[in-house]
C-alpha positions in Angstrom: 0.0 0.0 0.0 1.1 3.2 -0.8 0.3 6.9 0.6 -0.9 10.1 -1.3 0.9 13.2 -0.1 1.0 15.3 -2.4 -2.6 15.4 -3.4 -4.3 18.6 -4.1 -7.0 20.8 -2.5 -9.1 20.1 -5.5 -8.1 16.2 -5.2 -8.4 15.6 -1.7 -12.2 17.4 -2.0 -13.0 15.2 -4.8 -12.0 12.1 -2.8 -13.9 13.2 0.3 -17.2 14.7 -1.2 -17.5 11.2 -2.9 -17.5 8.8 0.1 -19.1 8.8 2.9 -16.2 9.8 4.9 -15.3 7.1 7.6 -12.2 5.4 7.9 -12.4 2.2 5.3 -10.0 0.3 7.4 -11.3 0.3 10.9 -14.4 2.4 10.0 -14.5 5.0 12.6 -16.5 8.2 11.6 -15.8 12.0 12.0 -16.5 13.1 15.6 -15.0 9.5 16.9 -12.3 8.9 19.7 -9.5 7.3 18.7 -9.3 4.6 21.1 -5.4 4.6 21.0 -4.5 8.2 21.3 -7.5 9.6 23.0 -8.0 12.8 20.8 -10.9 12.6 18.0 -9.3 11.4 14.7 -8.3 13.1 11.9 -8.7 11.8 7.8 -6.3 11.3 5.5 -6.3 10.6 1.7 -4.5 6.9 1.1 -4.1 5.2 -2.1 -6.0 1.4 -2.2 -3.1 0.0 -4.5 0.0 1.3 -5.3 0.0 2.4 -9.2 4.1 1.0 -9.9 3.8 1.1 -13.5 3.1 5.2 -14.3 3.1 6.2 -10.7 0.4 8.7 -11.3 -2.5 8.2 -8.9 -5.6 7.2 -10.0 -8.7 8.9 -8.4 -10.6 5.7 -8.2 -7.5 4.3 -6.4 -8.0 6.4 -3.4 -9.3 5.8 -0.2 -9.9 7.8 3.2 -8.2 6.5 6.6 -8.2 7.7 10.0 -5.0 8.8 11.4 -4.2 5.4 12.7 -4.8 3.2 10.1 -2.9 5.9 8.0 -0.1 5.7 10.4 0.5 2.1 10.8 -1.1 1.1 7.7 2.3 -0.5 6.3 2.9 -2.8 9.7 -0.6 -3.9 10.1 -1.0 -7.7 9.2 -3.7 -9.3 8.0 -3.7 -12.2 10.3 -6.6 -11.9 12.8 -5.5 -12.1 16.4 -6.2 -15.4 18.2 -8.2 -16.0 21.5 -5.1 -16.6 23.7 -3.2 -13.9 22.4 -6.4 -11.7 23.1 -6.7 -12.8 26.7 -3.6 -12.3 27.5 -3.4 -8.9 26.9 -6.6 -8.5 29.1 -4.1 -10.5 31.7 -2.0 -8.1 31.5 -4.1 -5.1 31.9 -4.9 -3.0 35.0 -7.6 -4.1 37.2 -9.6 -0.8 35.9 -9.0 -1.5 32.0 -9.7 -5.5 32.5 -13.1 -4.4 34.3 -13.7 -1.8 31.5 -13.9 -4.9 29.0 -15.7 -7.2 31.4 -18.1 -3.9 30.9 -18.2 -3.9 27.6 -18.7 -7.5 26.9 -21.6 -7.4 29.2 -23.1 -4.9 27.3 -22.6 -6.4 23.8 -23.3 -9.5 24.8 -26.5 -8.4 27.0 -25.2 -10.8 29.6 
């Protein structure tokens, strides 16, 4: 994946007039929390597929992503975490974090 930088005003309008702007990795919306950093995110213009042969960008090949995906876009694997892996991170939380998901699993999972 490749990033768009030097788009332009026009561009980057284009893009985001013709979506329905929300993140199309994680798809958090305008006016979110970012769950990492604590501040509301921010958009950014991304291209979908890296265009090696003219290295013009396409408009069709462009995408919007929230700060975060935009950030760490290039490390992010595609392998989705496992069960153990998951629990132990909630292991390793606080007491206050591991009760926030107890929390939030009550509440999805109406138990």
């Amino acid at each position: 994946m490749a990033f768009a930088p030097g788009l332009s005003d026009k561009q980057r309008t284009y893009v985001l007039a013709g979506h329905d702007i929300y993140c199309r990795m994680c798809g958090v919306i305008p006016g979110d929390i970012d769950d990492l950093t604590g501040r509301r995110v921010d958009f950014y213009i991304g291209l979908d597929e890296a265009n090696e042969i003219c290295g013009e960008e396409d408009m069709s090949n462009l995408r919007t992503l929230c700060s975060t995906c935009y950030q760490g876009a290039m490390s992010i694997t595609a392998a989705k975490p496992t069960t153990i892996w998951l629990l132990s991170q909630v292991r390793r939380a606080g007491r206050d974090e591991q009760r926030a998901v107890l929390k939030w699993l009550r509440e999805k999972f109406k138990i």
